[in-house]
C-alpha positions in Angstrom: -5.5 -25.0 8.6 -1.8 -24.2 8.5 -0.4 -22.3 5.6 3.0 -20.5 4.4 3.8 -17.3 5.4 4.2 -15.6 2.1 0.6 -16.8 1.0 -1.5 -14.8 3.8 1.2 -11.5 3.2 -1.5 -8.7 3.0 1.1 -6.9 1.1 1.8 -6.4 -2.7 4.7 -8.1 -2.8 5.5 -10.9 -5.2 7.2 -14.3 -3.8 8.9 -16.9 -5.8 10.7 -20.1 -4.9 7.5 -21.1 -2.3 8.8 -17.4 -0.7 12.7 -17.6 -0.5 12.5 -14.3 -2.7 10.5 -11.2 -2.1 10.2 -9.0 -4.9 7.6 -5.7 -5.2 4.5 -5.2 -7.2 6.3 -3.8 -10.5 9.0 -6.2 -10.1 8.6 -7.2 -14.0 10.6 -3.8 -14.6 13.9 -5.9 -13.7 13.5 -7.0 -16.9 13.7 -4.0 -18.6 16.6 -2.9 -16.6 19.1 -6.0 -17.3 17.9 -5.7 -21.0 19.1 -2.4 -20.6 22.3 -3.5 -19.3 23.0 -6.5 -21.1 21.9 -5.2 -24.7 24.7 -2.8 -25.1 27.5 -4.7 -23.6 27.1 -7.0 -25.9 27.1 -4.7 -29.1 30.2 -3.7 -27.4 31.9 -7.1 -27.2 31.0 -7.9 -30.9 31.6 -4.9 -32.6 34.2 -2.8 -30.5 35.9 -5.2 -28.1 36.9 -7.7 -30.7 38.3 -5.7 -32.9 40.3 -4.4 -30.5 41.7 -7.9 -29.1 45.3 -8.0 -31.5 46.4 -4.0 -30.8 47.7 -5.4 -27.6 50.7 -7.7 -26.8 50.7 -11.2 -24.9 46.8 -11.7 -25.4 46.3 -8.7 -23.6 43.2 -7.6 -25.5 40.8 -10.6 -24.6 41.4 -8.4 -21.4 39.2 -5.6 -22.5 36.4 -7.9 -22.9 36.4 -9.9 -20.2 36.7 -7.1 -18.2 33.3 -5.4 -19.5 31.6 -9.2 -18.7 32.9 -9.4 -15.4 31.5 -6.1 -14.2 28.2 -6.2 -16.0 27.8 -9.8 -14.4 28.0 -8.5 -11.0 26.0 -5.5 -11.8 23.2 -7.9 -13.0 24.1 -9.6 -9.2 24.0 -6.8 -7.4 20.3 -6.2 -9.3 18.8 -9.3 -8.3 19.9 -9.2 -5.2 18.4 -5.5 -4.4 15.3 -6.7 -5.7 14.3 -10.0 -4.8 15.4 -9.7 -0.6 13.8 -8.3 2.2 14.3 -4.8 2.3 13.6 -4.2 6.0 10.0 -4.9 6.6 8.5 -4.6 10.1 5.9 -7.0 10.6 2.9 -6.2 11.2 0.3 -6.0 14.2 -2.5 -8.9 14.3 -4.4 -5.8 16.7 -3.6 -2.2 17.6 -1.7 -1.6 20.5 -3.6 -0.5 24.0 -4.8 2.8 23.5 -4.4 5.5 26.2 -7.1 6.9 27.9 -8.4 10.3 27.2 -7.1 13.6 28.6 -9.3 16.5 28.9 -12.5 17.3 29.6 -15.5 15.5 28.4 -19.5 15.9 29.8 -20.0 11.8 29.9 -23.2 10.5 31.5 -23.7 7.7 34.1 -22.4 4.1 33.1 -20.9 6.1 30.4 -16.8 4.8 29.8 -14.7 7.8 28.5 -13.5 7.6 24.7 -9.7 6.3 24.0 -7.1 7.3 21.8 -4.1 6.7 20.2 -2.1 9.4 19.8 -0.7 10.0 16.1 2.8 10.6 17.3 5.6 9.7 20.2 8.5 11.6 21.2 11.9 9.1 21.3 15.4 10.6 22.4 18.0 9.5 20.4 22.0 10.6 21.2 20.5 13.3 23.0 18.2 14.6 20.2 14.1 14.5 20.6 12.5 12.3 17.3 9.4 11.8 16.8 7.6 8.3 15.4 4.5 8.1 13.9 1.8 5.8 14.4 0.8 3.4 11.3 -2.6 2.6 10.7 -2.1 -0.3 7.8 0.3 -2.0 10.1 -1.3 -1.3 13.5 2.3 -0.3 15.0 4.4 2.9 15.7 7.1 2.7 13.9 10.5 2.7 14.4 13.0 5.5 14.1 13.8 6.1 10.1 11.2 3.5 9.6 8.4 5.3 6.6 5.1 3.2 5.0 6.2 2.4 1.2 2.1 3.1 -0.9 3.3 1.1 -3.1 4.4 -2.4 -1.3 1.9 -0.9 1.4 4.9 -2.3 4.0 6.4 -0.5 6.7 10.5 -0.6 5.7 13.2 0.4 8.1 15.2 2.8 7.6 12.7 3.4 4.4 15.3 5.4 1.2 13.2 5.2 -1.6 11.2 2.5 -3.9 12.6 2.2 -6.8 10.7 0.9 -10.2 13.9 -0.1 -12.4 14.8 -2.6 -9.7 11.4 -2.5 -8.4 11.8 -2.9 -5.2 11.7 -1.1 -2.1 15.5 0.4 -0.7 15.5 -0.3 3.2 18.0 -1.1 5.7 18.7 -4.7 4.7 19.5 -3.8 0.6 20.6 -0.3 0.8 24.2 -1.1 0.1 23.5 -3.8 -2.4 21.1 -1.3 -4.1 24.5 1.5 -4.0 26.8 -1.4 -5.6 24.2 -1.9 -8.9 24.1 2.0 -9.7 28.2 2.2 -8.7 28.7 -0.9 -11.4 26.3 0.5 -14.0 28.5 3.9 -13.8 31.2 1.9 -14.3 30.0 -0.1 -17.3 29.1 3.5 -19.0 32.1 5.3 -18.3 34.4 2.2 -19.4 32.3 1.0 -23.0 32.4 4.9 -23.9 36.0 5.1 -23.3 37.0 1.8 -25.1 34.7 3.4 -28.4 36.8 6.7 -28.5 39.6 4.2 -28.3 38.4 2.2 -31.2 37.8 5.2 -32.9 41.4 6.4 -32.4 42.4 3.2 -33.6 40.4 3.7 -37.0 42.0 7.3 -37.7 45.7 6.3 -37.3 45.5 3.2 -39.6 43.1 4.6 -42.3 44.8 8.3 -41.8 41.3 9.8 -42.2 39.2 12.4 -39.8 37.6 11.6 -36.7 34.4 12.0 -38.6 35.0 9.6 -41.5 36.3 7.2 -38.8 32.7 8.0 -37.2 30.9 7.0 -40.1 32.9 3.8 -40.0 32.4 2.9 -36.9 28.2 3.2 -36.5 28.3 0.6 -33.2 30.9 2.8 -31.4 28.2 6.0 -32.4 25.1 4.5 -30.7 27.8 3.3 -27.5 29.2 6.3 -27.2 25.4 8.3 -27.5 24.2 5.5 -25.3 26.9 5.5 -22.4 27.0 9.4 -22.2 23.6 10.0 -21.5 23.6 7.1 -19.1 26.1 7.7 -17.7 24.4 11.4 -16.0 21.5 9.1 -14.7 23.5 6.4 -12.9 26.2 8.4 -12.4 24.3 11.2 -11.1 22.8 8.6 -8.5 26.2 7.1 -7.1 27.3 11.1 -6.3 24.1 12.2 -4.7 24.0 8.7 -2.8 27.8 8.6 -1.9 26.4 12.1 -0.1 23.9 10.7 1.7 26.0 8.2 3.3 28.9 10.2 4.2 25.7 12.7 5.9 23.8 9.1 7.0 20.9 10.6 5.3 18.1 8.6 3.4 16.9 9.9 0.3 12.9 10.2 2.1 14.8 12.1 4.6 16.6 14.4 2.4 13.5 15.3 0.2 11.9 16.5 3.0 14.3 18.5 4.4 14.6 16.7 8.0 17.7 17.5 9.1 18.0 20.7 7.4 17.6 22.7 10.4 18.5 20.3 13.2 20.5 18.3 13.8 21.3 15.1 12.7 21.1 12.5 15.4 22.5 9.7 13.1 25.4 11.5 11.9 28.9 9.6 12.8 31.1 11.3 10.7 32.3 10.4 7.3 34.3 7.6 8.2 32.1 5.6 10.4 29.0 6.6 8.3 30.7 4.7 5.2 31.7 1.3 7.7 27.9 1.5 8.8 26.8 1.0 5.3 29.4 -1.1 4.0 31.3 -2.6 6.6 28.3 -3.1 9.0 26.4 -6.7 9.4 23.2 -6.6 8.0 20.1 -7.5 10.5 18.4 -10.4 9.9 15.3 -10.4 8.6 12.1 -9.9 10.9 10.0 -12.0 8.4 10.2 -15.8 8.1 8.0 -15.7 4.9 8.3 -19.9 4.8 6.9 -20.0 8.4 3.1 -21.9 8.5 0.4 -19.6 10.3 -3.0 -20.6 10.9 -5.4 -19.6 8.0 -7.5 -16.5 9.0 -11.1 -17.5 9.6 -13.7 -15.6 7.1 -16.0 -13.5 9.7 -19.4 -14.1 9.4 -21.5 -11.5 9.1 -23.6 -10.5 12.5 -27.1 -12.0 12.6 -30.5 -10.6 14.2 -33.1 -12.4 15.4 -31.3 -16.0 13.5 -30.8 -14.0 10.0 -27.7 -12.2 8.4 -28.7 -8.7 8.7 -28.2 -8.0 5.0 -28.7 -10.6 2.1 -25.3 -9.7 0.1 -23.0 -11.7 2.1 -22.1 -10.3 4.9 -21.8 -6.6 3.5 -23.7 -3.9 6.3 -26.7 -2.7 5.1 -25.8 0.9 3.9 -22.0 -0.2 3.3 -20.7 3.7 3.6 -17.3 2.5 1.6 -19.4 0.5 -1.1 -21.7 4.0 -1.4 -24.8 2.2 0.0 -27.2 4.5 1.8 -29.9 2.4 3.3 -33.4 4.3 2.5 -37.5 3.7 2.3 -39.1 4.0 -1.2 -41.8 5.1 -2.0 -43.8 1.9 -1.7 -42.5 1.4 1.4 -39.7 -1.2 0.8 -36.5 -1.0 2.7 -33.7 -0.6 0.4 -30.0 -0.8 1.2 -28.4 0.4 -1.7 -27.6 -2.7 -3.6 -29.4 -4.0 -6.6 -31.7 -6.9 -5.9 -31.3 -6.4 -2.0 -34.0 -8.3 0.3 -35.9 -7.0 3.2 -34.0 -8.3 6.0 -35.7 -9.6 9.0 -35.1 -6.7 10.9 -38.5 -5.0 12.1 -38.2 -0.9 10.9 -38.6 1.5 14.0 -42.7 2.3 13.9 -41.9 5.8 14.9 -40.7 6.8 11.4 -42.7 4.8 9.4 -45.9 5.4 11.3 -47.1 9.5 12.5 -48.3 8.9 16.5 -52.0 9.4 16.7 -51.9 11.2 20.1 -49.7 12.8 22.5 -50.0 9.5 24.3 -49.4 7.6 21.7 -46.1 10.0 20.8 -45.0 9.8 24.5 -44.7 6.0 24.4 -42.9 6.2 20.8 -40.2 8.5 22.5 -39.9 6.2 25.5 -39.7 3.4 23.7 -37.3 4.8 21.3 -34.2 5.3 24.0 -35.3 1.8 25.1 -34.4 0.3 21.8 -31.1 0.2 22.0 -31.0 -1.9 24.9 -33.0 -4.6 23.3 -30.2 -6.1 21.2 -28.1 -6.5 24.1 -30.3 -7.9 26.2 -31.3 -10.9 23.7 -30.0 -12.0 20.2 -33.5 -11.6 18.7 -35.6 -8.3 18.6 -38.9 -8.5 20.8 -41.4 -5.5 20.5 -42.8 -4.3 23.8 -46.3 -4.8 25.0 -46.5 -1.2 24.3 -45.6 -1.0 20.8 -47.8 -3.8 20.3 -50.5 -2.3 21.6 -50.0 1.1 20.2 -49.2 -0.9 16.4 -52.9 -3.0 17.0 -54.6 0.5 17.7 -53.2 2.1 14.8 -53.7 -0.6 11.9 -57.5 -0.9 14.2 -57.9 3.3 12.8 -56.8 2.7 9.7 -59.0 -0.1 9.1 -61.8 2.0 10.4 -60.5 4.9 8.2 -60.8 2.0 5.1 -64.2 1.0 6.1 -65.4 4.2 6.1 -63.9 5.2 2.6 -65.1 1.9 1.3 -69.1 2.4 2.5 -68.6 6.2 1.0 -67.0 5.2 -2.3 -70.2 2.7 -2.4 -72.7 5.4 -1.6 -71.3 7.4 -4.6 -71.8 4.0 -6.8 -75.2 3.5 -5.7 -75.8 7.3 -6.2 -74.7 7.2 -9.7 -76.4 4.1 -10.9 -80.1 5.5 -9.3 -79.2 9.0 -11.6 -78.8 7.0 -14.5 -82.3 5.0 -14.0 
């Protein structure tokens, strides 16, 4: 069975338009942030801007309007667009890569195969500067140079900045720049609606001939704009500065938190110049992902059988699931229990040695022998066959104990008969 793309995405991303937009987990914080954008331009327009629109000549004031709508509609683009596109993602490995053998020295016995390993990091030379890459274990992959794991769309991203919730989406290689034109246009929008409401205010003084304070009180709009804009205005405007930095350095914000160039070198460093055309002028890489692509359905893996039974009765779960907390165990009435609630015996025969004490030295001998020959039964057959040995040993046990029954059964009988002749 063939199916999209974007419905087998393993992921936390959110797709809409059958997965022609990728958004992130919290992506119903865009909401919030174009109410945030929208909601005061518009007190602006009606209460500030309009008023405004005959102190100019020609028709000039409409100007000042349609100037804050033209920049708040791109800033609202610039939003959507950050959020809802592929930030970078690096697809991910159906199956690890080859691992390499091990180095070092190991006491292995005969028929033995030595243990493998991936090793956690790889050394890569870039412009003549040793970087390490990490290996992934979500996405099964090393990953590439400035590439970092984002917990929160649990995707790999290249060239990885930051995931941010008020466009909530991750900020990678392929929206990085889009990202820097919504914070540069939302500093824009501050700094001009707080200008144009000391304006206003102006306005108010020299025609009424009154205070700056009475003109205040007149004015209540141009107060909550002018409250409004200036402590926006540190946030988003504190974000252009510190990320107009970071590209003239070709720095990402991941990078810069944790110090990684800060006493090396920077191997991505072109100068100021050619860091800004990288960035800006650059084309963007296409996308790795074709989200709209069909891929075969993943097949739901059965659970192993033994013997022509599932070898735990909770669908397909391992007896003793360590990640569910199930420790498989033996009450005390000698029931198998696998740490689930209404669990079955499976039909898996328990190893007589721990359930039954050996009789004899012989007897304890054969357990033992048996014992490192147990494991070799499952390979050698898909059903579990008990030695004639085990039989034998089992027969002669249950034999004992029925003769240890017998005898406790005449004595107990002995007492009854005792009893009863007392009495007469």
């Amino acid at each position: 069975m063939m199916i999209r793309t974007y419905k087998a995405w393993k992921g936390s991303n959110i797709f809409l338009f059958g997965g022609r937009f990728i958004f992130g987990p919290d992506a119903r914080s865009i909401f919030f942030s174009i109410f945030l954008i929208v909601a005061p331009v518009v007190v602006f327009c009606v209460f500030v801007a309009r008023k405004l629109m005959d102190d100019f000549p020609n028709n000039w004031g409409i100007s000042i309007m349609v100037v804050a709508v033209v920049i708040t509609f791109l800033d609202i683009v610039f939003l959507l667009i950050t959020s809802g596109r592929d930030p970078g993602i690096i697809p991910r490995n159906s199956q690890p890569p080859e691992p390499e053998s091990y180095e070092g020295s190991i006491e292995m016995l005969p028929g033995q195969t030595p243990p493998l390993r991936l090793p956690r990091t790889k050394e890569l030379i870039i412009n003549g500067i040793q970087v390490k890459i990490k290996y992934c274990d979500t996405c099964m992959l090393y990953r590439p140079p400035r590439c970092s794991h984002c917990s929160i769309c649990n995707n790999c991203v290249q060239k990885f900045d930051h995931h941010c919730p008020w466009v909530g989406q991750c900020i990678g290689q392929r929206n990085y720049r889009f990202f820097f034109m919504f914070i540069f246009c939302a500093t824009l929008i501050c700094i001009y609606v707080h200008g144009f409401c000391w304006v206003y205010v102006k306005r108010i003084m020299d025609s009424e001939d009154i205070s700056i304070w009475k003109a205040l009180i007149k004015t209540p709009a141009s107060i909550a704009l002018i409250i409004y804009t200036f402590v926006c205005v540190w946030f988003v405007g504190g974000l252009t500065v510190f990320h107009s930095y970071l590209i003239s350095t070709n720095q990402s914000t991941y990078e810069n938190f944790r110090y990684r160039y800060e006493r090396g070198t920077n191997p991505y460093d072109k100068g100021v110049l050619s860091n800004f055309k990288e960035v800006f002028l650059s084309s963007i890489p296409p996308s790795k992902n074709n989200f709209r692509a069909k891929v075969p359905k993943e097949a739901v893996i059965a659970p192993r059988s033994l013997g022509g039974s599932f070898a735990a009765s909770n669908r397909g779960k391992p007896m003793g699931d360590i990640e569910m907390g199930g420790k498989p165990a033996w009450d005390n009435e000698g029931n198998f229990n696998n740490g689930y609630e209404n669990a079955e015996l499976p039909d898996v025969s328990p190893d007589l040695s721990r359930i039954l004490p050996p009789e004899s030295t012989e007897e304890r001998n054969v357990l033992n022998n048996n014992n490192i020959k147990r494991s070799s039964w499952g390979r050698r057959s898909s059903s579990w066959e008990m030695s004639p040995e085990i039989v034998s040993l089992a027969a002669r046990i249950g034999e004992s104990k029925r003769v240890v029954d017998g005898n406790n059964s005449n004595l107990a009988d002995d007492a009854q008969h005792s009893q009863s002749d007392s009495k007469l």
